[in-house]
C-alpha positions as CSV (number, residue, x, y, z in Angstrom):
1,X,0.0,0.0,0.0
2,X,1.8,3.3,-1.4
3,X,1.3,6.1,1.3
4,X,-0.5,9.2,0.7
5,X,-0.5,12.6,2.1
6,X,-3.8,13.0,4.0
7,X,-5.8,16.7,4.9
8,X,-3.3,17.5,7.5
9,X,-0.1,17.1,5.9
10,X,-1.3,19.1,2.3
11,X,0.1,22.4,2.1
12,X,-2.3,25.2,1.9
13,X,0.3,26.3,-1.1
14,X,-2.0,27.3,-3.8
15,X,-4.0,29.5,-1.0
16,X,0.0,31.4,-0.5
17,X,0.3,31.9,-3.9
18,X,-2.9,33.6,-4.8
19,X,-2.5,35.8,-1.6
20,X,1.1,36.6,-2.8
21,X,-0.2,37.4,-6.1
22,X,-2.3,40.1,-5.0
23,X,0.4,42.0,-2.7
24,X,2.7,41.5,-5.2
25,X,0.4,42.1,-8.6
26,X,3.0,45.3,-9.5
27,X,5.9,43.3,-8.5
28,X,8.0,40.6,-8.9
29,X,8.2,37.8,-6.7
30,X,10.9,35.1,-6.4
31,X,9.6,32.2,-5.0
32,X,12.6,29.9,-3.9
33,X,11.3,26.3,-3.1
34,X,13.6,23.9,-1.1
35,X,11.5,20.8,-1.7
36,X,9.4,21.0,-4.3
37,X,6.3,18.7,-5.6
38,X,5.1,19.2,-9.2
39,X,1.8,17.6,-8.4
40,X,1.0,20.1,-5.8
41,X,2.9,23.0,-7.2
42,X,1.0,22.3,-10.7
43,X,-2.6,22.3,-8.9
44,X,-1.4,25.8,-7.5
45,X,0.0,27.5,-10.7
46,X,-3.7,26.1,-11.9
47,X,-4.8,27.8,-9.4
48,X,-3.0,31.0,-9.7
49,X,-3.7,30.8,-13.9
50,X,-6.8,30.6,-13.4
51,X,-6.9,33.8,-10.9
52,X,-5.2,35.8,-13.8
53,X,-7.4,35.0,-16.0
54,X,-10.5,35.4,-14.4
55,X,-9.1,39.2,-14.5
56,X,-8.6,39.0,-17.9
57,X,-4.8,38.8,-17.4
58,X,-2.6,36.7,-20.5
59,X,-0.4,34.2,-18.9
60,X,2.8,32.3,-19.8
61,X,4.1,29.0,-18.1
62,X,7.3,28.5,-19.0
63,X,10.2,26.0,-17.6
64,X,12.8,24.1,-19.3
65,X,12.6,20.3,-19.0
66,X,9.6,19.0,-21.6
67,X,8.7,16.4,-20.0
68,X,7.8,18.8,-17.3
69,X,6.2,21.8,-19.7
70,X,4.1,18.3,-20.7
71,X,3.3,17.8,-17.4
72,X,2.2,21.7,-15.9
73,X,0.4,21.9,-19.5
74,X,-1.8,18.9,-18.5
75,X,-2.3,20.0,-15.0
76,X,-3.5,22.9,-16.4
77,X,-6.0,21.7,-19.3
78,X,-8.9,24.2,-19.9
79,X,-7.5,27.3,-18.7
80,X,-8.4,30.1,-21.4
81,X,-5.4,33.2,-22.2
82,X,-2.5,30.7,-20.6
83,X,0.5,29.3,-22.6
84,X,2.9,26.7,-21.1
85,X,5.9,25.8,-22.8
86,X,9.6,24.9,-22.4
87,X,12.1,28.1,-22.9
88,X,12.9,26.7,-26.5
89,X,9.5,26.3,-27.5
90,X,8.7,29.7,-26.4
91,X,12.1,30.6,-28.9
92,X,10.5,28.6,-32.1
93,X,6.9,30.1,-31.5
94,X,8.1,33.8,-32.0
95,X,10.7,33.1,-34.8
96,X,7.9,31.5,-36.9
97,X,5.7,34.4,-36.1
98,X,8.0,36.8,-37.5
99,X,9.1,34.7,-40.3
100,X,5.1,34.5,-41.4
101,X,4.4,38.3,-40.3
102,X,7.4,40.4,-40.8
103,X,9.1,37.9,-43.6
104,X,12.4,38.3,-41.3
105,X,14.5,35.0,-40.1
106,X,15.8,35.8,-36.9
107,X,17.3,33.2,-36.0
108,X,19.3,32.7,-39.4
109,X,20.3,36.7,-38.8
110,X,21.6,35.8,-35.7
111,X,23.6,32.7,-37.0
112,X,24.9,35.0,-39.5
113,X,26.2,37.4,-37.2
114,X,27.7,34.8,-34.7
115,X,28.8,31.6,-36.5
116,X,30.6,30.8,-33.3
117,X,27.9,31.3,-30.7
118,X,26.0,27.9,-29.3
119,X,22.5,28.1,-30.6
120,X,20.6,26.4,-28.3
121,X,21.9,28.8,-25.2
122,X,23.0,32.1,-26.9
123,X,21.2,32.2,-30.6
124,X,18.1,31.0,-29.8
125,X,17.8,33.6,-26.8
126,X,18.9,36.3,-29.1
127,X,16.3,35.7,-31.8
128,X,13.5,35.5,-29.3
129,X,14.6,38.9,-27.6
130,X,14.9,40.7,-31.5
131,X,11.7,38.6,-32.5
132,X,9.9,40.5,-29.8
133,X,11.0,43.3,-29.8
134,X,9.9,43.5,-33.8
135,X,6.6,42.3,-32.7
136,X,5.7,43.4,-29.2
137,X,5.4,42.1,-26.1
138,X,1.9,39.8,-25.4
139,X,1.6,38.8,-21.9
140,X,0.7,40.5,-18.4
141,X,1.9,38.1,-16.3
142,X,4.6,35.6,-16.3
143,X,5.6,32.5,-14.1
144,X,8.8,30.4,-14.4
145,X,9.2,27.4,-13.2
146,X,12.7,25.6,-12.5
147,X,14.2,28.6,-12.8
148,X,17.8,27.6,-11.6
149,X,17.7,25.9,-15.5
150,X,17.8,29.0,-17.1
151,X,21.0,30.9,-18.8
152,X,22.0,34.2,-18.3
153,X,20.8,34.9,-21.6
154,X,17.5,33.3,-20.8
155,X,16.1,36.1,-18.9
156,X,15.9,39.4,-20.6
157,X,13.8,38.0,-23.5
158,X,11.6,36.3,-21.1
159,X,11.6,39.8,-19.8
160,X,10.5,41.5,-22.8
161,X,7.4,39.3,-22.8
162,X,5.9,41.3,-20.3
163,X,3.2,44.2,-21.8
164,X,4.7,45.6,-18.4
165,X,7.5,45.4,-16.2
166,X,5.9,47.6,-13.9
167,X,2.7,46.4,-13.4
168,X,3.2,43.2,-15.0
169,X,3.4,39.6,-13.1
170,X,6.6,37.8,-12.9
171,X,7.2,34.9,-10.4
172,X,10.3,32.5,-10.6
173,X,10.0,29.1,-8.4
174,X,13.8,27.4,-8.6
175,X,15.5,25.3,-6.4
176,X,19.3,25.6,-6.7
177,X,20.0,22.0,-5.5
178,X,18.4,20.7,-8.9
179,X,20.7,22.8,-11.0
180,X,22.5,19.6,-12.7
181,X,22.8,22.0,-15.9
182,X,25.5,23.6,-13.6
183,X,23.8,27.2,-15.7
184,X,22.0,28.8,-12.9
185,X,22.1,32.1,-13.1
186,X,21.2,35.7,-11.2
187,X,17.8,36.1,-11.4
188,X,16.2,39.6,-12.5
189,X,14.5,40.1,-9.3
190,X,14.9,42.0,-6.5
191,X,12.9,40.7,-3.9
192,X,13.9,38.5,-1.1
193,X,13.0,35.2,-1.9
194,X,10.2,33.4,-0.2
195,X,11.7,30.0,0.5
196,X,9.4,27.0,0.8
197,X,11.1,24.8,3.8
198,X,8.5,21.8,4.0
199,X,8.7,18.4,2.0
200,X,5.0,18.0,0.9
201,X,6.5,15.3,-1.8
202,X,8.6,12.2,0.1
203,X,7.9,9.9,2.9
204,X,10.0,10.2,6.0
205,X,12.9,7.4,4.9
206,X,13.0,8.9,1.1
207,X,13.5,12.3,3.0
208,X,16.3,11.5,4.7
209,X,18.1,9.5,2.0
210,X,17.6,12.3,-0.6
211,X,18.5,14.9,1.3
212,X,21.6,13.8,2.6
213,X,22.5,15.0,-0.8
214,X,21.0,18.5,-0.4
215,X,22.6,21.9,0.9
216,X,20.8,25.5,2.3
217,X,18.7,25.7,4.7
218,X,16.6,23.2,6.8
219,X,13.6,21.7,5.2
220,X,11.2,19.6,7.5
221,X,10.1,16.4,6.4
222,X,6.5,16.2,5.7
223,X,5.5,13.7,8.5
224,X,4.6,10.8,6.3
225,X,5.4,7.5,7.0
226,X,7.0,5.0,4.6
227,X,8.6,1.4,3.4
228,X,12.5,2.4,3.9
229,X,14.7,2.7,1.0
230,X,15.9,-0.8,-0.1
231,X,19.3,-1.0,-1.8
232,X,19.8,-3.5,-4.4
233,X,23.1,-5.0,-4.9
234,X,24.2,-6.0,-8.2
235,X,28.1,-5.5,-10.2
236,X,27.7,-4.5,-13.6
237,X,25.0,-3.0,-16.0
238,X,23.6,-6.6,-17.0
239,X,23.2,-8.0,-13.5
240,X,21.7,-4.7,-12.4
241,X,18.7,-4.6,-15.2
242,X,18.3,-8.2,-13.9
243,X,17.1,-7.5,-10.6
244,X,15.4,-4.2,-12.0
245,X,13.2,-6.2,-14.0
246,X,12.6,-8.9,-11.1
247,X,11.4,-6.3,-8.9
248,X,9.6,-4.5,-11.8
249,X,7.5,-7.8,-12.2
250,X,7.3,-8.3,-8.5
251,X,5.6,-4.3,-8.0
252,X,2.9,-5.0,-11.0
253,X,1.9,-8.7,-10.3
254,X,2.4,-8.9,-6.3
255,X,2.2,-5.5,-5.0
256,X,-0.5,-4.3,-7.8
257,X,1.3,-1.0,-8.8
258,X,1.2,0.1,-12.5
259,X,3.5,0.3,-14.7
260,X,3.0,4.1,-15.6
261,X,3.7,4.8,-11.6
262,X,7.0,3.5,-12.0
263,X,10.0,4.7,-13.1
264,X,13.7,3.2,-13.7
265,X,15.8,6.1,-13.6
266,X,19.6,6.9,-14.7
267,X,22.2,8.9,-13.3
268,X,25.0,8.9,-15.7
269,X,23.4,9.6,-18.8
270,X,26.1,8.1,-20.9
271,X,24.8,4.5,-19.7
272,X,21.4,5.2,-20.8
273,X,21.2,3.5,-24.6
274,X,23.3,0.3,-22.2
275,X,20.1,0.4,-19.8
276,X,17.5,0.6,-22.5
277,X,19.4,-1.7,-24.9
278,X,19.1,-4.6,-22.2
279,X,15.4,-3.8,-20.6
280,X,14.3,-4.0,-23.9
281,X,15.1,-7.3,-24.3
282,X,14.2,-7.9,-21.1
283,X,10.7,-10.5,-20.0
284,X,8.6,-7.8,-18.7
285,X,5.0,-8.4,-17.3
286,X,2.5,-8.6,-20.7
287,X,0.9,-4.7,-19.2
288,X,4.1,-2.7,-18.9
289,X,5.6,-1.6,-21.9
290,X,8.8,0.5,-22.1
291,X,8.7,4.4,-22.4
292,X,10.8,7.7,-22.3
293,X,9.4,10.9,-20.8
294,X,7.5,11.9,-23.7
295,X,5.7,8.4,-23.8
296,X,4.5,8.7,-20.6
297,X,0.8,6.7,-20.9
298,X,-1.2,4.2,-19.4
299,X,1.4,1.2,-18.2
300,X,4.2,2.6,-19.6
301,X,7.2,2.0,-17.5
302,X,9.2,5.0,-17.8
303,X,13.1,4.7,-18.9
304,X,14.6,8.0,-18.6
305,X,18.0,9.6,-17.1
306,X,17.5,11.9,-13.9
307,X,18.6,15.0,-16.0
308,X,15.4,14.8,-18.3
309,X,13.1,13.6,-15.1
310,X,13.9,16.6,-13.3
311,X,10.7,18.4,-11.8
312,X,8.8,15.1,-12.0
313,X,8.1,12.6,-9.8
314,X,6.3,8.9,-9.5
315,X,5.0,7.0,-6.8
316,X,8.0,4.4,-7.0
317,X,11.6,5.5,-8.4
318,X,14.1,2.8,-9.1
319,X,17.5,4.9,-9.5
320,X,20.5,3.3,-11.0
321,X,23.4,4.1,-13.1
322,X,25.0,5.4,-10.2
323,X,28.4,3.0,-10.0
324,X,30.4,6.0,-11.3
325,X,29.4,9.0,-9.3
326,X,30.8,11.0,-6.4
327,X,28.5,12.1,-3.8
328,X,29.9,15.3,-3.3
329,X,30.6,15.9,-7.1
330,X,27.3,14.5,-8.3
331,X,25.2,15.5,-5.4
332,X,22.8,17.5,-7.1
333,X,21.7,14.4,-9.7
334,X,21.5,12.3,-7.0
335,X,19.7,14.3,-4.8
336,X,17.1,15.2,-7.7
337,X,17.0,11.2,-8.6
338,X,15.8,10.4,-5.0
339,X,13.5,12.9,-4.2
340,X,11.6,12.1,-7.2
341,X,9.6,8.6,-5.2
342,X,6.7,9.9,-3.5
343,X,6.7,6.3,-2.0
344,X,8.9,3.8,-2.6
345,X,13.1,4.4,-3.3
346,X,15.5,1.6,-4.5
347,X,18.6,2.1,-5.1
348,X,20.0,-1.0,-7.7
349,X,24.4,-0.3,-7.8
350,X,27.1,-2.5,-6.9
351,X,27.8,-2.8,-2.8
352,X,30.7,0.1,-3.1
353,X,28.5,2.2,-4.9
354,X,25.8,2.3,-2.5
355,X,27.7,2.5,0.7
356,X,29.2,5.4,-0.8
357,X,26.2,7.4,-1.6
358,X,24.3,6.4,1.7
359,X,26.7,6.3,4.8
């Protein structure tokens, strides 16, 4: 039986927020969560969208991660004058627009003019800031999410989208212990951030195996309890996606979870096609099939590294891929990997592996 949080362990977040947004409505706000739940936090930017537009207000959700922009965009089905998107998607919108309207690549301009820039982190940005500023800006308010993903370069276009920077809406939720890009940058606000110090995601033993891993300020575990995290002992890439799909099998046929509540993920990314390669292969029960992010369905078992799962979380996480990392070098994907179960945490390494990265 997965544990749940019950009426008096829910945060009354999305209340905070749409108080916030009102004080705040001709100011930015920087909302700096420690411990962060997608699930919740989507229900309260639903909440909070929904407030905006009630008064008429265009709003844009933006992150990063698309498995994540997938996610908030479902959470928040049916709202009218709100757009959620990743960063890039946001880029590839507005340079189409001006290519149809104004008959003007920017993007191509701006390759022109720096051949050496990257153009997913400095070209991209740079046509998206010109793109607007041809156009006009189109929306009142603003709310990032995952904002320790974002580049330098990231934030003045994203900016520009406001009709208004002074009476505009611009709130930025980030929490620098997920910032595996290793990009985080200063954030255009000026506000003291209001941090979020209470775990309304992981049980009590997931708590305090993920954040071993975490640094700032205290967060308090949310209260629940829960099965303790189970380490799984196995040398080697094939041996360990052996006992992944043993206990795989085991959750769906004995313990009655589905497959699309479960998810297998990597630390080292570089091991991922190894990982896939061999699950695939692999007897899995008849209902699960094998998925990335974007797959995400109805017993689909998702197969994804901890970079691309970041912001996300299932009820069970089987982390792995772990045999090369450092705890101190690495902290940050490790600590994202773990705090991703809401319920259940195994941890399948070899022995060394595992005694290193939980003393």
């Amino acid at each position: 039986m997965l544990p749940r949080l019950d009426s008096r362990t829910r945060p009354t977040f999305a209340a905070t927020l749409s108080r916030r947004s009102k004080v705040f409505k001709a100011t930015a706000l920087w909302l700096w969560s420690s411990s962060r739940t997608p699930t919740m936090l989507g229900r309260a930017l639903s909440c909070l969208t929904r407030e905006m537009a009630s008064e008429g207000m265009r709003t844009l959700l933006v992150c990063f991660n698309r498995g994540l922009a997938d996610h908030l965009r479902e959470q928040c089905n049916g709202i009218s004058q709100l757009d959620v998107a990743t960063f890039h998607q946001v880029c590839h919108h507005w340079i189409a627009r001006a290519k149809a309207d104004l008959h003007r690549d920017f993007l191509a301009e701006a390759k022109r003019d720096h051949p050496r820039a990257d153009e997913f982190n400095q070209l991209m940005p740079l046509a998206l800031a010109n793109a607007i500023d041809a156009l006009g800006p189109a929306y009142d308010a603003i709310v990032v999410d995952e904002g320790q993903d974002f580049g330098d370069e990231f934030w003045m276009p994203i900016e520009m989208l406001l009709m208004s920077l002074e009476q505009g809406i611009f709130y930025v939720f980030l929490d620098e212990n997920q910032d595996i890009y290793r990009r985080s940058a200063q954030i255009p606000v000026r506000s003291e951030p209001m941090v979020l110090d209470r775990n309304c995601r992981n049980t009590g033993p997931i708590h305090e195996a993920a954040y071993r891993h975490y640094r700032g300020a205290p967060v308090k575990a949310s209260g629940i309890d829960g099965a303790a995290v189970e380490a799984i002992h196995a040398n080697g890439i094939a041996r360990q996606v052996q006992s992944i799909v043993t206990l795989v099998s085991k959750l769906i046929a004995q313990e009655g979870i589905t497959a699309h509540n479960i998810s297998v993920l990597i630390c080292d990314g570089r091991e991922k096609g190894h990982f896939e390669r061999l699950l695939a292969s692999s007897p899995l029960p008849k209902t699960a099939k094998l998925g990335r992010l974007e797959d995400y369905g109805t017993n689909v078992l998702t197969v994804d590294t901890v970079a691309r799962f970041k912001g996300l979380e299932r009820d069970v996480v089987i982390l792995c891929g772990f045999d090369g990392c450092s705890a101190e070098q690495d902290r940050e994907t490790l600590y994202v990997g773990m705090s991703g179960a809401k319920a259940l945490l195994y941890l399948c390494g070899s022995p060394e592996a595992i005694e290193r990265l939980t003393p």
